[in-house]
C-alpha positions in Angstrom: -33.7 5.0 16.0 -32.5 5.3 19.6 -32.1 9.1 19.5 -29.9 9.1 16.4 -31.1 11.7 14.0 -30.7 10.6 10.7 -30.6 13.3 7.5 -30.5 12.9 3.7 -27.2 13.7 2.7 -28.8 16.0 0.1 -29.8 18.1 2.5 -28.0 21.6 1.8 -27.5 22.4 5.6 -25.2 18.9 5.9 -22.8 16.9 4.3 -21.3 13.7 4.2 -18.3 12.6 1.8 -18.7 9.1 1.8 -20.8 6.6 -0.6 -23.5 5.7 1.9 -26.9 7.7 1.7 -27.8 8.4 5.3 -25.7 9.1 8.1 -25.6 9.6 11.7 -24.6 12.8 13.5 -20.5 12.5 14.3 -20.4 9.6 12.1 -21.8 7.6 9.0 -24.6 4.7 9.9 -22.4 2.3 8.4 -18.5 2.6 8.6 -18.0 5.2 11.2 -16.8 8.3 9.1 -16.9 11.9 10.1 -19.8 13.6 9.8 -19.4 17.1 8.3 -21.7 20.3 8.9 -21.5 22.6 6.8 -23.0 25.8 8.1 -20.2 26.0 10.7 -17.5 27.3 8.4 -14.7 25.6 10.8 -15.6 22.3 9.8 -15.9 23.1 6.0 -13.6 20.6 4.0 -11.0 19.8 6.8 -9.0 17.8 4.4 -7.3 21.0 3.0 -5.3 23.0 5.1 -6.0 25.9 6.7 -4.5 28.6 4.5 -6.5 27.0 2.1 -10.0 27.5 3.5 -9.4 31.3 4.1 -11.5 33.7 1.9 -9.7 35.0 -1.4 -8.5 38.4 0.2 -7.2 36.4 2.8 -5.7 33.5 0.7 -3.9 36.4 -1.1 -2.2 38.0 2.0 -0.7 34.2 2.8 0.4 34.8 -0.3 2.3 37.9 -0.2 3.7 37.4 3.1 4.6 34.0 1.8 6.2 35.3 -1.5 7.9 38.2 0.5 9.2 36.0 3.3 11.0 33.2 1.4 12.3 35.7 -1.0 13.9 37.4 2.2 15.3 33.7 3.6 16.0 32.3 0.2 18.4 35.1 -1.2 20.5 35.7 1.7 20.7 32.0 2.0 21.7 31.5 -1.5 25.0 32.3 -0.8 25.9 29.7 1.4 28.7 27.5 0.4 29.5 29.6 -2.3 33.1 30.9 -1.2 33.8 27.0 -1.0 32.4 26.6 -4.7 29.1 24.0 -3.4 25.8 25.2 -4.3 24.4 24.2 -0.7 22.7 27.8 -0.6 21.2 27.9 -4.4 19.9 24.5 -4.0 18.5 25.4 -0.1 17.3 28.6 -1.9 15.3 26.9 -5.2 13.9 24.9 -3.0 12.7 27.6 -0.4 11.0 29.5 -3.5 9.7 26.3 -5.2 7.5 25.3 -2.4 6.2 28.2 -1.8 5.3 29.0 -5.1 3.7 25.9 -5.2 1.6 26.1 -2.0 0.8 29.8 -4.0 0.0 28.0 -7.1 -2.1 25.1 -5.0 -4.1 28.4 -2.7 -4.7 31.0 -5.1 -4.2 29.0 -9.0 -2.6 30.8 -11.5 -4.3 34.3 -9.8 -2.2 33.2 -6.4 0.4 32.5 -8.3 1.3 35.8 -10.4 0.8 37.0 -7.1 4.0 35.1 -5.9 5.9 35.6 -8.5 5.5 39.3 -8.9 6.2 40.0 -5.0 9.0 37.6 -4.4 10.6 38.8 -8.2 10.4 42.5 -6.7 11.9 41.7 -3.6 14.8 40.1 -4.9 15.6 43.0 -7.6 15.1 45.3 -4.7 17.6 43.2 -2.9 19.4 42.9 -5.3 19.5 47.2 -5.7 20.9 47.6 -2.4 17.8 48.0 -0.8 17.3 49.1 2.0 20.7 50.3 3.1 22.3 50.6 -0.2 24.3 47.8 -0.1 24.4 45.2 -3.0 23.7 42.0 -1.6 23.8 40.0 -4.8 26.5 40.9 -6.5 28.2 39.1 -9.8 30.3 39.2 -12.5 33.4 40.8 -10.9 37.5 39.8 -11.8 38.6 38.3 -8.6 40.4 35.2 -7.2 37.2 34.2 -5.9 35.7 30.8 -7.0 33.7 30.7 -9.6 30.4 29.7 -7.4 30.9 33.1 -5.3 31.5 35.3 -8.5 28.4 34.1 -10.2 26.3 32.6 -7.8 24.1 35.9 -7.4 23.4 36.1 -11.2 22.5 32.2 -10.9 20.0 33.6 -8.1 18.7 36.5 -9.8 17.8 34.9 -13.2 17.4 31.5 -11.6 14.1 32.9 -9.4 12.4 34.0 -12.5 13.0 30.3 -14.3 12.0 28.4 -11.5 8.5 30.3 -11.3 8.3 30.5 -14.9 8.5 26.6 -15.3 6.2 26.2 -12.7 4.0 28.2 -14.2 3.9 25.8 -17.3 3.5 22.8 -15.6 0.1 20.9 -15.1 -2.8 22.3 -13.2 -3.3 18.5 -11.2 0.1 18.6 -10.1 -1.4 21.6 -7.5 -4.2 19.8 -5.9 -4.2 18.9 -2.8 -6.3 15.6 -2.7 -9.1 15.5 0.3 -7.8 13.1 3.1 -9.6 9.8 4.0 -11.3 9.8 6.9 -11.3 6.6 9.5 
């Protein structure tokens, strides 16, 4: 065959994702996809991304930083625009939490996922405690000439953290799966 080593794609030392039988080394025989081997763990389903291919103690420390850090971002950002009454800084903040509770969700399942929730829920009460300088960083439900936004919009962040990953939690496991890329 010219030099081209040819293997059974049933071979458990290769693989080829594709619909042709028999394929070449770097690409298939026939339409020129990627050839895949998978006893070099670096080349082991490339269509998912890289947090994704880690092993589960791993996947589970992207997780906690993950939950730990958006919680961090997200809850000083939830304030913004609220002295003006616009919910700039909730909606910035939802979304900050959502995704990565998702890309949780999508790594770990629902494993990954009570992971998320119960380190970015604990750093938000904590927060929320006046850790770690004893200052009260989400604060509500005070009588002041504040607008309404900047009186409640700490409550709305507090309860609003646990309903967003609590809905998520509900919704379809398909809606988490990253599908595999097509190769040229």
């Amino acid at each position: 065959m010219g030099g081209v080593r040819t293997v059974d794609c049933a071979d458990p030392a290769h693989a080829y994702s594709g619909t042709y039988a028999r394929c070449g080394p770097g690409r298939s025989c026939a339409v020129g996809l990627h050839w895949a081997d998978m006893s070099n763990p670096q080349q082991q389903d490339t269509s998912q991304p890289w947090s994704h291919r880690r092993s589960a103690p791993v996947r589970t420390l992207i997780t906690v930083f993950s939950a730990l850090g958006s919680a961090l971002v997200a809850t000083f950002s939830s304030r913004i625009g609220a002295a003006h009454n616009m919910p700039i800084g909730l909606v910035i903040a939802f979304a900050l939490l959502g995704m990565s509770a998702w890309c949780a969700r999508s790594r770990g399942g629902i494993t990954g996922f009570a992971v998320h929730m119960l380190c970015s829920t604990l750093l938000i009460y904590m927060i929320a405690q006046g850790w770690p300088n004893g200052d009260a960083v989400i604060v509500g439900f005070h009588d002041s000439t504040l607008p309404w936004l900047s009186l409640y919009c700490g409550v709305i962040w507090l309860y609003g953290s646990i309903l967003l990953q609590v809905i998520m939690l509900f919704l379809p496991a398909r809606w988490f799966v990253i599908p595999g890329r097509k190769r040229q």
